[in-house]
Backbone as a ProteinNet text record, in pm:
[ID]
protein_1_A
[PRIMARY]
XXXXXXXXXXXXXXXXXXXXXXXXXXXXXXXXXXXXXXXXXXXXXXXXXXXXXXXXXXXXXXXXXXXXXXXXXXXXXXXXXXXXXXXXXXXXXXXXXXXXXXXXXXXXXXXXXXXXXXXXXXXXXXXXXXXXXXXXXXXXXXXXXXXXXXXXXXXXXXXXXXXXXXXXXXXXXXXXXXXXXXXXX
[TERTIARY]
-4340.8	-4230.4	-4284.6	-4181.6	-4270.6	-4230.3	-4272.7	-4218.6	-4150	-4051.6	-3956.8	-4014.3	-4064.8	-4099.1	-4236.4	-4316.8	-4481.9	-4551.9	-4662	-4718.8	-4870.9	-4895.7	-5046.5	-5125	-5205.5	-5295.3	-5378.2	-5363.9	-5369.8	-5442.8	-5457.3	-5482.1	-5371.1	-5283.6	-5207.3	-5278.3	-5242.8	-5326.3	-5219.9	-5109.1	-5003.4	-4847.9	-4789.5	-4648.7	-4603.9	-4496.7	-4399.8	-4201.2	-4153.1	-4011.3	-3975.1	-3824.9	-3755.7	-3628.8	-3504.6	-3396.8	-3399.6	-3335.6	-3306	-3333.9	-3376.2	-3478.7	-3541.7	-3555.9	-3666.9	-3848.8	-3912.7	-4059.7	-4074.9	-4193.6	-4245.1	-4417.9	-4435.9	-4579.9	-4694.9	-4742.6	-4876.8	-4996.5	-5034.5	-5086	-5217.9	-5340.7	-5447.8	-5459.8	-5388	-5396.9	-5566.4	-5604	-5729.4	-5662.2	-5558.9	-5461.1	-5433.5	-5341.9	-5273.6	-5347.7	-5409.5	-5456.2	-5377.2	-5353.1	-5274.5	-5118.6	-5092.8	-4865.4	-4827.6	-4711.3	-4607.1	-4494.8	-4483.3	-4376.3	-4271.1	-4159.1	-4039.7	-4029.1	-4006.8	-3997	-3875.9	-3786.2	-3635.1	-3579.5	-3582.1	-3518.4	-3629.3	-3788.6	-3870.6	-3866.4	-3798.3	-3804.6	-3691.5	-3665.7	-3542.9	-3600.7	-3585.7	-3659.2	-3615.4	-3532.4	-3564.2	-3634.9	-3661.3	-3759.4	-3863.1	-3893.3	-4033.3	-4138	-4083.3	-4209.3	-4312.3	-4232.8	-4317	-4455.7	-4489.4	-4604	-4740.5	-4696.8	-4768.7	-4773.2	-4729.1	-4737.7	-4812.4	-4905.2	-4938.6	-5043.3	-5075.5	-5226.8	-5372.3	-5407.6	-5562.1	-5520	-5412.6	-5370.7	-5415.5	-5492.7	-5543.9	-5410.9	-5285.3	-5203.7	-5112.4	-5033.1	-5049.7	-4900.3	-4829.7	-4702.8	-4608.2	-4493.9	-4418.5	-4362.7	-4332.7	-4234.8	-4136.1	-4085.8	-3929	-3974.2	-3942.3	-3986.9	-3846.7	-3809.3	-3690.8	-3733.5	-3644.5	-3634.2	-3728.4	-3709.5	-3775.6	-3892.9	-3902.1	-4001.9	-4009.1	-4097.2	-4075.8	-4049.5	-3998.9	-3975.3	-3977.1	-4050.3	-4107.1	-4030.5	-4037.2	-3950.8	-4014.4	-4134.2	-4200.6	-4315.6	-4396.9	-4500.8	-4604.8	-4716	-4793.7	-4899.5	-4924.2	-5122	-5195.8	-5312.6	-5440.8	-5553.1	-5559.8	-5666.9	-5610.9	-5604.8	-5547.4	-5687.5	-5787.2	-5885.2	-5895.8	-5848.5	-5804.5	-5854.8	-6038	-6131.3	-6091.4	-6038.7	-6014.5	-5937.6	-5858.8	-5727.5	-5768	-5849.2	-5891	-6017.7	-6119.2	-6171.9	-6155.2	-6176.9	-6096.3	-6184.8	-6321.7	-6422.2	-6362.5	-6402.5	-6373.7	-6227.9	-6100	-6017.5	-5987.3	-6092.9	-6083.7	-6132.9	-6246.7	-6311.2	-6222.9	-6215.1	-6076.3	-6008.6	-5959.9	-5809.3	-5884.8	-5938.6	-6076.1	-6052.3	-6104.7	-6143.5	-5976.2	-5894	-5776.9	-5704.1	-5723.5	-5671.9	-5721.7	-5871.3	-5938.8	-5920	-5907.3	-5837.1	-5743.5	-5636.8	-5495	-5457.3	-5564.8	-5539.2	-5646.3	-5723.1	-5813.1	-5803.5	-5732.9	-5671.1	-5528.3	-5564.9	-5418.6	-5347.5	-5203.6	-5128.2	-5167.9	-5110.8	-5127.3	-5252.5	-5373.1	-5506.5	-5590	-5594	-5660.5	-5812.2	-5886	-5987.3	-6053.5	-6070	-6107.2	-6269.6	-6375.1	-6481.5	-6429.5	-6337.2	-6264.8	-6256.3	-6132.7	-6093	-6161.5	-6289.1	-6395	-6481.5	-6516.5	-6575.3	-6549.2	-6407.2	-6313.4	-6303.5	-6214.3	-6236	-6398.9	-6486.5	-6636.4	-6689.4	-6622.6	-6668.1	-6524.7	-6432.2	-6334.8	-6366.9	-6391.8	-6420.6	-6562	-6698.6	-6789.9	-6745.8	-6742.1	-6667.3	-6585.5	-6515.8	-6424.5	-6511	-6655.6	-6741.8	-6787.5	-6836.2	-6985.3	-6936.3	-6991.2	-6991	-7097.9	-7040.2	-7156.4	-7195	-7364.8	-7399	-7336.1	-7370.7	-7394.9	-7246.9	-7160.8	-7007.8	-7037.6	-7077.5	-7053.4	-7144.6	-7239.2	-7328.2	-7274	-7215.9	-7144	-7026.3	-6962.5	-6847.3	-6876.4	-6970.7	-7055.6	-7076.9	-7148.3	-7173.3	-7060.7	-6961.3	-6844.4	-6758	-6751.5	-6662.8	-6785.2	-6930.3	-7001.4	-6966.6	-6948.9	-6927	-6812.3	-6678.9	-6566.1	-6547.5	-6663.3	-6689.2	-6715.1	-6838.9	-6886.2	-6790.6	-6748.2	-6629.6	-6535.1	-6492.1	-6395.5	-6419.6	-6558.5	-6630	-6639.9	-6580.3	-6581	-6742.9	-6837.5	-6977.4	-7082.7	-7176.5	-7245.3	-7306.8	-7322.6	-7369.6	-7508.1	-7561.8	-7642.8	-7654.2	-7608	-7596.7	-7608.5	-7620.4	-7614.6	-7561.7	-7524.9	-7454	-7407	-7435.6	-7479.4	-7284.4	-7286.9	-7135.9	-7070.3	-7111.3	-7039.5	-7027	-7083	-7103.3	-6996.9	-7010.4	-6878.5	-6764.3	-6728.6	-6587.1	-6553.8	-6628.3	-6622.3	-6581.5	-6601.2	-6627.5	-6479.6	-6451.8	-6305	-6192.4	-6227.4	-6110.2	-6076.7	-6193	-6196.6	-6120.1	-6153.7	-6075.1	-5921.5	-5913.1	-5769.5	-5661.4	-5760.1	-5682.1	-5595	-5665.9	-5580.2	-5671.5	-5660	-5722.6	-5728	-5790.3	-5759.3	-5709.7	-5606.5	-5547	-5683.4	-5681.8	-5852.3	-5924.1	-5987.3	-6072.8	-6039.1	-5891.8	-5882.1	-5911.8	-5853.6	-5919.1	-6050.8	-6123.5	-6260.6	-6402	-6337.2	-6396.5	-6394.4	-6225.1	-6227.8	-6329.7	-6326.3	-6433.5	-6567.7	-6617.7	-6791.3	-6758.5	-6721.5	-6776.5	-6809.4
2463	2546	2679	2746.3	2924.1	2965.3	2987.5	3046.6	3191.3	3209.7	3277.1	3426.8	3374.2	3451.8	3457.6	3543.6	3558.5	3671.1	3645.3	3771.9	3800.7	3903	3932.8	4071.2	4114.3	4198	4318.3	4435.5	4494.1	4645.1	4736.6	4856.9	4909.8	5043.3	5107.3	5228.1	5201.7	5279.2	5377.1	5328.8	5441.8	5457.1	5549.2	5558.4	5652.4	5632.1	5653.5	5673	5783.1	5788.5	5709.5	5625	5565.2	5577	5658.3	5647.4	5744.4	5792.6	5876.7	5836	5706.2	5672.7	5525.4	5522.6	5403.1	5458.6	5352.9	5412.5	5291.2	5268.2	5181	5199.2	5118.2	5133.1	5025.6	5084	4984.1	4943.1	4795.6	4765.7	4685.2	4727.8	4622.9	4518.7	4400.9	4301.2	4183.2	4150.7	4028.1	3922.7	3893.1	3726.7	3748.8	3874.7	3860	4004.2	4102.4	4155.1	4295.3	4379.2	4490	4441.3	4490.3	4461.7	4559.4	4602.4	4724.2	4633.1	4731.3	4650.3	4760.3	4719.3	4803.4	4834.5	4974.2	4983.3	5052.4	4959.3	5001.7	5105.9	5201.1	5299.6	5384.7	5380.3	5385.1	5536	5633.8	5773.1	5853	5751.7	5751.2	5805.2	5933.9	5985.4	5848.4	5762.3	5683.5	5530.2	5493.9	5415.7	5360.4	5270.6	5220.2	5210.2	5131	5132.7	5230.5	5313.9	5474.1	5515.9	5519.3	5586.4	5448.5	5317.7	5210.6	5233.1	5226.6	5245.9	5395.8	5426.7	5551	5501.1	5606.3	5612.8	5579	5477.3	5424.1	5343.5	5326.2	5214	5100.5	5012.9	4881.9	4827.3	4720.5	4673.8	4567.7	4486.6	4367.1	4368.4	4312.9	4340.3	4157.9	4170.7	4077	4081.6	4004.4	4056.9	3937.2	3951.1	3842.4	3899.9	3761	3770	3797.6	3902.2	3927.2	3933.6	3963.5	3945.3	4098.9	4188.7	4284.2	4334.9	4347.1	4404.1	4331.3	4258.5	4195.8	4327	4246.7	4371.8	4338.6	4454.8	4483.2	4470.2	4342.6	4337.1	4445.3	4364	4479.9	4490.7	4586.5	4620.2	4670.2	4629.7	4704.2	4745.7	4856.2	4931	4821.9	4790.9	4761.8	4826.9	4918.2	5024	5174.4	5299.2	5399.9	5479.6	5447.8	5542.8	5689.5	5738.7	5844	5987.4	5960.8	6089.4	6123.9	6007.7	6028.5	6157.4	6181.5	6244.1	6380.3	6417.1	6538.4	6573.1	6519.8	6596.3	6632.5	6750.5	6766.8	6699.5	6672.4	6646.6	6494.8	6394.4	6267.4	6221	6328.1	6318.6	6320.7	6362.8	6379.1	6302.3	6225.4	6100.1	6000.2	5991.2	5906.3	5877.8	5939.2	5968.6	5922.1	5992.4	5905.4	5766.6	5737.8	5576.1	5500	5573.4	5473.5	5491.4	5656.7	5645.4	5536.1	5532.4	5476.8	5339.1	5245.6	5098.4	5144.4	5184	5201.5	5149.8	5266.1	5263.4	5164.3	5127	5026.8	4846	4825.9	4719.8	4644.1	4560.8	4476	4448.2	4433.2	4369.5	4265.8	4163.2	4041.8	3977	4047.5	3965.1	4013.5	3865.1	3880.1	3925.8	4026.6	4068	4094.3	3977.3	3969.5	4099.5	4092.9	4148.9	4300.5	4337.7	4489.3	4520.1	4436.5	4457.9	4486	4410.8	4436.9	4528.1	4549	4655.2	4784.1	4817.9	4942.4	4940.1	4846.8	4863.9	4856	4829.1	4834.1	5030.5	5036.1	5177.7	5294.8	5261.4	5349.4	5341.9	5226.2	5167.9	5260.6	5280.1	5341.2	5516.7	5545.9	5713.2	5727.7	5624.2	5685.6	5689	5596.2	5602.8	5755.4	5753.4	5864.8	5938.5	6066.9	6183.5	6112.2	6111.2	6077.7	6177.3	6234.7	6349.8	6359.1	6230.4	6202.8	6157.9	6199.3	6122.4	6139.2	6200	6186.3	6034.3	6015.6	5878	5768.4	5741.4	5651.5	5604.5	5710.9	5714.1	5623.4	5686.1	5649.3	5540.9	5504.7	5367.9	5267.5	5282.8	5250	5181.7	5321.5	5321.3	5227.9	5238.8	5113.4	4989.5	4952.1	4799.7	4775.5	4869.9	4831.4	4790.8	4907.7	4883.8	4784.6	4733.2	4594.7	4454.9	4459.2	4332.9	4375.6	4469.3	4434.2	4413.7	4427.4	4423.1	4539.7	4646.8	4775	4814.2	4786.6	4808.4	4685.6	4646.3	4517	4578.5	4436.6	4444.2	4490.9	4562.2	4669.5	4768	4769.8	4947.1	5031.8	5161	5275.5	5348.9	5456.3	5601	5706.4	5822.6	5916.6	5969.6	6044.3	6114.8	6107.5	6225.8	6299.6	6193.1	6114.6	5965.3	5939.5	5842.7	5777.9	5825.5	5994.8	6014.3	6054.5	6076.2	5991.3	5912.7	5790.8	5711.5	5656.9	5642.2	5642.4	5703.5	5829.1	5907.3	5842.7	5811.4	5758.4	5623.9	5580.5	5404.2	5452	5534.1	5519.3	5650.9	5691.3	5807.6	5914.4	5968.4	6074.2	6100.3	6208.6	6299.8	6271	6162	6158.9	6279.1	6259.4	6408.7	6421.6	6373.7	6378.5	6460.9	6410.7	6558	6696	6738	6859.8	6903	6816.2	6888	6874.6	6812.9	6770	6857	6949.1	7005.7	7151.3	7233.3	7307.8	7282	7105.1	7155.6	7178.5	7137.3	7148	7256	7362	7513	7604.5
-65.2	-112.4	-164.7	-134.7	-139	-303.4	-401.5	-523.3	-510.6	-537.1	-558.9	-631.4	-778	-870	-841.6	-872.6	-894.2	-940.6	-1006.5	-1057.4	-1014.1	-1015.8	-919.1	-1033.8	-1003.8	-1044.4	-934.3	-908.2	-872.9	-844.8	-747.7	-763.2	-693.9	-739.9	-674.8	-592.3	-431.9	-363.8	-301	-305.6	-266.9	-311.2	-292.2	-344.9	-253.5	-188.2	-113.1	-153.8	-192.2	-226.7	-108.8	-158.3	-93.6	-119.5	-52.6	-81.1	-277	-332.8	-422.5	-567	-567.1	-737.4	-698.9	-602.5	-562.3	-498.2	-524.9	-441.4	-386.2	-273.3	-224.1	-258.8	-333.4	-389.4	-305.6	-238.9	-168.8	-274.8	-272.9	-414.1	-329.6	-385.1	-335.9	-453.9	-395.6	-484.3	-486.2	-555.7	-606.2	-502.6	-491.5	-430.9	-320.6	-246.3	-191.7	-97.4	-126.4	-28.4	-66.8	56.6	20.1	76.7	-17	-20.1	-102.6	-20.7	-10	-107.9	-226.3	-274.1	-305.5	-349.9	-384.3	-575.1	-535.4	-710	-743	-757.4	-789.8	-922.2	-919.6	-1018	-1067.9	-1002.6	-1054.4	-1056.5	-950.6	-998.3	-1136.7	-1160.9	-1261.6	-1464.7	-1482.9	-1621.4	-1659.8	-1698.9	-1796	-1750.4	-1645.7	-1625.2	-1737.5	-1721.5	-1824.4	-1711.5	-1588.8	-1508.2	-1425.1	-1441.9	-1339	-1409.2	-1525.7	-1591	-1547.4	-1517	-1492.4	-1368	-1284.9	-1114.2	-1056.8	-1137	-1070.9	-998.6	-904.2	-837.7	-927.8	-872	-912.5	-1045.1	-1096.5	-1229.4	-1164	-1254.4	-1225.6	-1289.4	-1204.2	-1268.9	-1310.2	-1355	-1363.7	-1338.3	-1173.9	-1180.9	-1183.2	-1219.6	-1185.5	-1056.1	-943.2	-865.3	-781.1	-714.7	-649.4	-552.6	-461.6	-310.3	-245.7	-165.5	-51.9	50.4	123.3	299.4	359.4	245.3	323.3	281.7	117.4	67	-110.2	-125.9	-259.1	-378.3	-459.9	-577.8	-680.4	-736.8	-886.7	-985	-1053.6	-1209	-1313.9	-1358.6	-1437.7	-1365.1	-1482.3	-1426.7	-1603	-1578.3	-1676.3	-1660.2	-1666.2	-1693.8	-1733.5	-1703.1	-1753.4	-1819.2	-1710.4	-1692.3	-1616.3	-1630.8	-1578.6	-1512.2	-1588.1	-1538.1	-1584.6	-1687.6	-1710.9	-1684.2	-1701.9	-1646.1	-1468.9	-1407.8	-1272.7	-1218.1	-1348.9	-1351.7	-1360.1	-1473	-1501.7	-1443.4	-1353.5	-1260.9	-1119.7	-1072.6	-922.9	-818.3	-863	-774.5	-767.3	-874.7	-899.6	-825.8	-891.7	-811.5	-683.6	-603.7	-459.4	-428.4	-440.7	-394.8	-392.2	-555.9	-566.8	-495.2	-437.5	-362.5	-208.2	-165.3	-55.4	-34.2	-149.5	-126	-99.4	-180.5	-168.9	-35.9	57.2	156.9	295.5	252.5	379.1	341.1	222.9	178.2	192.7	251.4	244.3	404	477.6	633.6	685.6	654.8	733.7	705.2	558.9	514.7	626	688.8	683.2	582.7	590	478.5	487	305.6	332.7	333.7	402.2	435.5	265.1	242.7	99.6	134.9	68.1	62.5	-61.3	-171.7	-278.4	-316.4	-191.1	-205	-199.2	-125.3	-108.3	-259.8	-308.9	-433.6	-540.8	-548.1	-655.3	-621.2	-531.6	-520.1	-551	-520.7	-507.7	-705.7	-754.5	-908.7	-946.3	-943.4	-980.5	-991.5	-888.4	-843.2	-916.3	-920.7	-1030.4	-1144.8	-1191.9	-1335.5	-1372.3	-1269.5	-1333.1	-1248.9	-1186.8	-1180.3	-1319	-1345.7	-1502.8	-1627.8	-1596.7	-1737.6	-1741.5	-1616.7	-1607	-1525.2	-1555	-1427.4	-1322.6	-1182.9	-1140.6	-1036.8	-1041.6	-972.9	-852.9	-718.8	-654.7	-569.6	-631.3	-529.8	-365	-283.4	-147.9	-158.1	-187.2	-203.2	-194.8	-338.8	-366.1	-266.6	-241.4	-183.9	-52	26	147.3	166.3	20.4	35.7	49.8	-31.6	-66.1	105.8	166.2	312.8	403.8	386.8	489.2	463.2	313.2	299.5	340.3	293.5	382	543.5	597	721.8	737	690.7	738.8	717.4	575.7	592.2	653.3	763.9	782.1	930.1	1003	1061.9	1193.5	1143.3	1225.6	1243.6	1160.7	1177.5	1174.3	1231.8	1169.7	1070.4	1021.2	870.8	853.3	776.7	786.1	816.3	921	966.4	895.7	865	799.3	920.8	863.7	905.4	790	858.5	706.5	707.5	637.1	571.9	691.7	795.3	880.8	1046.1	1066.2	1156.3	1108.1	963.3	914.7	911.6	884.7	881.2	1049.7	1132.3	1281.1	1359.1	1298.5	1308.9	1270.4	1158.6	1064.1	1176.8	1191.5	1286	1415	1486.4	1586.7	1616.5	1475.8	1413.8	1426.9	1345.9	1278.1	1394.8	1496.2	1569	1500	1378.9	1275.6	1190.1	1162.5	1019.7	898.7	754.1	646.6	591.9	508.5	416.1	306.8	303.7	180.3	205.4	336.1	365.9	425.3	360.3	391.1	192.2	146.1	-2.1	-69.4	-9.9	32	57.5	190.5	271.1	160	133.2	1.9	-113.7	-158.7	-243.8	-250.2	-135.2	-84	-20.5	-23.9	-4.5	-93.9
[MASK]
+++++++++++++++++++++++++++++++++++++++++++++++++++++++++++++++++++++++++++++++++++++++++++++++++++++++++++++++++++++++++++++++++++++++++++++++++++++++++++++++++++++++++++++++++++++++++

């Protein structure tokens, strides 16, 4: 028997308006993988849930299963990440990592090692400046590669291979690296 009600834990990797005070928020869940859920009234000034559903909030939602798109009772912050916010560099990586887990993720397919990895790596970008973001980042998009098995395991490939490589995958341009490319000049 399928439960009705359920609650999960999360990264919000995207938000999408829907119709005139709703969003559809794509969530990389620990359980359940990445799922598109519905967030009813959420563009609405008096909302409680909108300031919790942002981009890169680690978050802990309630939700009801429907026919089309489960939906968000509540929702609460864990973790926001907050330095993420106020650097443009950090912010762009940021934003990186969640587009390429956004588009290379199936729904549904739980990927617990995705998940920790992706918070491991927000969690220390929000401690520390870190010199080195194309690195990290790099490293970041091979392991995805490899579990998801677009590369064997080991492989290397430097920056400009991988976002290649990605394009070639996904037949389209990340929006990332057009603000990306602005900031490495």
């Amino acid at each position: 028997m399928i439960r009705k009600a359920y609650k999960t834990e999360g990264i919000v990797i995207r938000r999408r308006n829907l119709g005139e005070a709703d969003k559809l928020i794509t969530l990389l869940s620990r359980d359940y993988g990445k799922i598109t859920l519905l967030a009813k009234g959420i563009r609405r000034i008096s909302s409680k849930k909108a300031p919790h559903l942002e981009l890169f909030n680690l978050v802990e939602v309630y939700l009801i299963r429907s026919r089309s798109f489960n939906i968000i009772t509540e929702a609460e912050a864990i973790c926001s990440f907050p330095r993420l916010r106020k650097n443009l560099d950090l912010l762009a990586y940021s934003y990186k990592l969640l587009e390429e887990v956004d588009t290379l993720l199936p729904e549904d397919e739980p990927y617990p090692s995705v998940f920790s990895a992706l918070y491991h790596l927000l969690f220390d970008l929000n401690q520390t400046y870190k010199p080195n973001l194309p690195m990290l980042v790099n490293n970041f998009t091979l392991q995805l590669m490899w579990e998801l098995g677009y590369l064997p395991k080991g492989k290397t490939l430097k920056f400009d291979e991988i976002n290649t490589l990605l394009e070639d995958i996904v037949e389209k341009r990340f929006k990332s690296d057009k603000l990306l490319t602005k900031l490495l000049k």
